[in-house]
C-alpha positions as CSV (number, residue, x, y, z in Angstrom):
1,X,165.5,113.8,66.5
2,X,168.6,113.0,63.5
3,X,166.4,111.6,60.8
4,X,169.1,108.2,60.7
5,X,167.4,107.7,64.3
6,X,163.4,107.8,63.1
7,X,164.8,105.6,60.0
8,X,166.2,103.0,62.4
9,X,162.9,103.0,64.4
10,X,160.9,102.8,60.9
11,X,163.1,99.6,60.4
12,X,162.6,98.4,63.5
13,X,159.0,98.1,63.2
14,X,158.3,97.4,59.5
15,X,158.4,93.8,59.9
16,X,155.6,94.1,62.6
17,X,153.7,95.7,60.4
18,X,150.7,94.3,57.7
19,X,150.8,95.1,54.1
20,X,149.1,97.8,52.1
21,X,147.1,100.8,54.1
22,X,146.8,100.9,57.7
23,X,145.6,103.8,60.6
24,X,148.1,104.5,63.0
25,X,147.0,105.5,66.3
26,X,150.2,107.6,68.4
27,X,148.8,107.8,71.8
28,X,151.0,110.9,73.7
29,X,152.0,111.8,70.5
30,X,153.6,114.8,71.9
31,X,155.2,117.7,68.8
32,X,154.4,114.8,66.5
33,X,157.4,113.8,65.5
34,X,156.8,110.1,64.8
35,X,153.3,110.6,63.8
36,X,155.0,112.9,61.3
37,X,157.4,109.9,60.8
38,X,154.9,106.7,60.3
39,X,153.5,108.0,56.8
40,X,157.1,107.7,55.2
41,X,157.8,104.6,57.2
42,X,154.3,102.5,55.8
43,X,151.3,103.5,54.0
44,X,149.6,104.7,56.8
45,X,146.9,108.1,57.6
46,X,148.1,108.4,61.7
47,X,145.7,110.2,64.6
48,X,148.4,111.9,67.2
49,X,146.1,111.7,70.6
50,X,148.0,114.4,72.9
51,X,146.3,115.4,76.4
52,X,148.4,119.3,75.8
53,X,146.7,121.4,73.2
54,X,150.1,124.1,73.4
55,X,152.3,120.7,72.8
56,X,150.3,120.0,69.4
57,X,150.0,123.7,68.8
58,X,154.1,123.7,69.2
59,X,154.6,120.8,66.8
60,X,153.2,122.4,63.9
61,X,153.1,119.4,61.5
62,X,151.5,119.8,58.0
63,X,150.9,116.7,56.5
64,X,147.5,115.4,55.2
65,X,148.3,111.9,56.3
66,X,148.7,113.1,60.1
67,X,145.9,114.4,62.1
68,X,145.9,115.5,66.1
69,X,143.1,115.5,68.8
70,X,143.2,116.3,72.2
71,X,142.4,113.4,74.6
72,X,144.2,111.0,77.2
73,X,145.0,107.7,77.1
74,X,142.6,105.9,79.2
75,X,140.0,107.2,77.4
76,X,140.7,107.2,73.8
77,X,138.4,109.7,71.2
78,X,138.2,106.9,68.8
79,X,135.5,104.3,67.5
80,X,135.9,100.5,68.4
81,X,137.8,98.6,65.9
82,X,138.9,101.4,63.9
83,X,142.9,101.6,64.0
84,X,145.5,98.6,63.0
85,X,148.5,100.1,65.2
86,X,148.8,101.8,68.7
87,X,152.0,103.7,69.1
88,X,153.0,104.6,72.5
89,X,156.8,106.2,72.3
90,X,158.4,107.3,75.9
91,X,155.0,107.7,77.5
92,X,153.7,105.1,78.5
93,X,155.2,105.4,81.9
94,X,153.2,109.0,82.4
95,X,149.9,107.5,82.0
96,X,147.8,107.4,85.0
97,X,146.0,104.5,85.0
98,X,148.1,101.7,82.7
99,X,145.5,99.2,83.0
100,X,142.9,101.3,81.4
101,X,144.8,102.8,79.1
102,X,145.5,99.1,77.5
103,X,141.8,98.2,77.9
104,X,141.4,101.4,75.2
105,X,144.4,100.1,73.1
106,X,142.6,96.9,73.4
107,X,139.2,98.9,72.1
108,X,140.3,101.1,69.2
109,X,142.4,97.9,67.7
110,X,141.4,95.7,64.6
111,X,141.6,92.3,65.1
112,X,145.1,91.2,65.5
113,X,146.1,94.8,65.4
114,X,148.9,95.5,67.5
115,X,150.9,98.2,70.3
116,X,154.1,99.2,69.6
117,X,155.6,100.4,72.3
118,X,159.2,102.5,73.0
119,X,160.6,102.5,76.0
120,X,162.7,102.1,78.6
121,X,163.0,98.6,80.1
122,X,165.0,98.0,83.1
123,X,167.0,95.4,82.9
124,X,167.5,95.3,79.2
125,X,167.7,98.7,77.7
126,X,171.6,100.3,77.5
127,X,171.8,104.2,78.9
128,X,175.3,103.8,80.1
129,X,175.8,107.6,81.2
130,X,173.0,106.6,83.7
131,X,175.3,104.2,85.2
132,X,177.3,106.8,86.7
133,X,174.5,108.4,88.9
134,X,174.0,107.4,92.5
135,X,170.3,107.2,93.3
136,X,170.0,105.0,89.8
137,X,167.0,102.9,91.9
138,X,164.7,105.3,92.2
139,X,164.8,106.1,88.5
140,X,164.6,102.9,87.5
141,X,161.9,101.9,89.6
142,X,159.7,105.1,87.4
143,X,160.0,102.2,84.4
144,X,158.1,98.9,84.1
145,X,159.9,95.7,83.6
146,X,159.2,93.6,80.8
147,X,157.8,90.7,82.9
148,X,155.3,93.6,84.7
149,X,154.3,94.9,81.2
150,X,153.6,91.7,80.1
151,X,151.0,91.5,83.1
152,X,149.7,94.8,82.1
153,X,148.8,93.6,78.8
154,X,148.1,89.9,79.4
155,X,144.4,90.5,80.7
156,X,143.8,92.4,77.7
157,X,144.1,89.5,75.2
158,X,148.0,91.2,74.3
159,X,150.3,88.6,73.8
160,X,154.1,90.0,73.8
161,X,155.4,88.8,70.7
162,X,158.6,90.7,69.9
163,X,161.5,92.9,72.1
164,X,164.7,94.2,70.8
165,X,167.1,97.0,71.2
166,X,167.2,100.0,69.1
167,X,170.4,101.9,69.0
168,X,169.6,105.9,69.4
169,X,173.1,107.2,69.1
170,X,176.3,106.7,70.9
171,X,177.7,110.4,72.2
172,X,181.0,110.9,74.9
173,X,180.6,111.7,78.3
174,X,181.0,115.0,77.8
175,X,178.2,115.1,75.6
176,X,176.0,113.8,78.0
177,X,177.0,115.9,80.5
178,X,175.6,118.9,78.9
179,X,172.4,116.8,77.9
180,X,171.9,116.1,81.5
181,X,172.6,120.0,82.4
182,X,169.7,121.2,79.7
183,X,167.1,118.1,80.6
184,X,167.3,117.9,84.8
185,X,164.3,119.0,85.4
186,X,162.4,117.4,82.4
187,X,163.9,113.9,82.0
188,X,161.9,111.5,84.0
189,X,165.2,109.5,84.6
190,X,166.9,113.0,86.5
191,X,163.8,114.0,88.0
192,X,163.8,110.8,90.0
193,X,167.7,112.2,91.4
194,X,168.2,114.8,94.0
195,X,170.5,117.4,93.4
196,X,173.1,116.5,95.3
197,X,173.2,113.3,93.0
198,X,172.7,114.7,89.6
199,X,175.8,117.0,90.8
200,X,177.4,113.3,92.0
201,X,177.1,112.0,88.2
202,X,177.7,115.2,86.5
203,X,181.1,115.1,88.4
204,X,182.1,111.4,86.9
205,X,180.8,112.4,83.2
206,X,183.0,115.2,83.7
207,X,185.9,113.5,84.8
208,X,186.1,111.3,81.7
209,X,184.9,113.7,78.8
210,X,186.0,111.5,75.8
211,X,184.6,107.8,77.3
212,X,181.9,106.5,74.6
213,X,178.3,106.4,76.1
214,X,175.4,104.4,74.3
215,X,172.1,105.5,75.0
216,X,169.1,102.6,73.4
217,X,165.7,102.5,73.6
218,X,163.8,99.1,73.4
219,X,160.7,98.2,71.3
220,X,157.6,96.2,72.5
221,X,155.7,94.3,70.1
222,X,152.4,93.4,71.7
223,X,149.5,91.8,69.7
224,X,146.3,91.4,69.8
225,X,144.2,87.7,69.8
């Protein structure tokens, strides 16, 4: 990821964060590459929780702030009350059970800690290549609204206290056309699609290579009572 896109993230979510040090919990941290990120963005020592020892393995990050251990979301290896942020980046929609996995954000949180969550929203969140592919429903219906992850959090004393845009990058059509062709089969927006319509929408990007596309991702501020 350009670094100019983790330093827009770090802006995004310094104001939401307390002063002086804090543990950083990145639940489906993935490579790490915002748990490797979060100790230049605050003073912060970060635990990456992954569920795929070969995906921590293949991020390789050396950094005595950042630690990684192998567990799932629902069931977090962590003490009670011993982290001050969850971060939950573009997984949130894999997790199996959602409900449980809060109740553990819920757990492992100080009080008033809070989850910090990026995602797509429907509704809100601006992918404009996306806009060209038929089947768009059935991608969209893969991500939680804002209204249904407020009631996902709600019975876990989470109060929804902040929800903005963050601009990734802006790239032509043409640009995302190739993107598409390298990610179909591991984006969860193209794996929603059929063939026959990811062939549809490669056809438009195509047809207008130099059109501007503007792909965001929104952040979640929920906190804890």
């Amino acid at each position: 990821m350009p670094a100019e896109v983790l330093e827009r993230w770090g802006n995004a979510v310094r104001p939401h964060l307390r002063s002086g040090p804090m543990r950083v919990v990145d639940v489906g941290a993935g490579t790490g590459i915002f748990a490797a990120a979060w100790p230049r963005w605050a003073v912060a020592s970060v635990v990456g929780v992954e569920p795929s020892a070969a995906m921590i393995r293949a991020g390789d990050v050396v950094d005595p702030a950042v630690s990684f251990v192998q567990g799932v979301a629902e069931a977090l290896p962590l003490r009670d009350a011993s982290a001050d942020v969850v971060w939950v980046s573009t997984a949130l929609h894999h997790f199996g059970h959602v409900h449980q996995s809060v109740g553990e954000f819920a757990r492992v949180l100080r009080s008033s800690g809070r989850v910090l969550v990026r995602t797509y929203v429907p509704g809100r969140t601006a992918v404009t290549w996306a806009d060209e592919f038929p089947g768009r429903s059935k991608w969209l219906a893969r991500f939680p609204t804002e209204g249904e992850l407020e009631g996902m959090f709600r019975p876990h004393a989470f109060t929804l206290t902040d929800a903005r845009e963050v601009l990734e990058w802006t790239e032509t059509y043409g640009a995302s056309a190739r993107w598409v062709e390298r990610m179909r089969d591991a984006d969860s927006m193209l794996t929603a699609l059929s063939d026959e319509e990811v062939a549809q929408g490669l056809d438009a990007l195509r047809a207008d290579p130099s059109r501007l596309s503007r792909l965001e991702l929104t952040l979640l501020v929920f906190t804890r009572a």
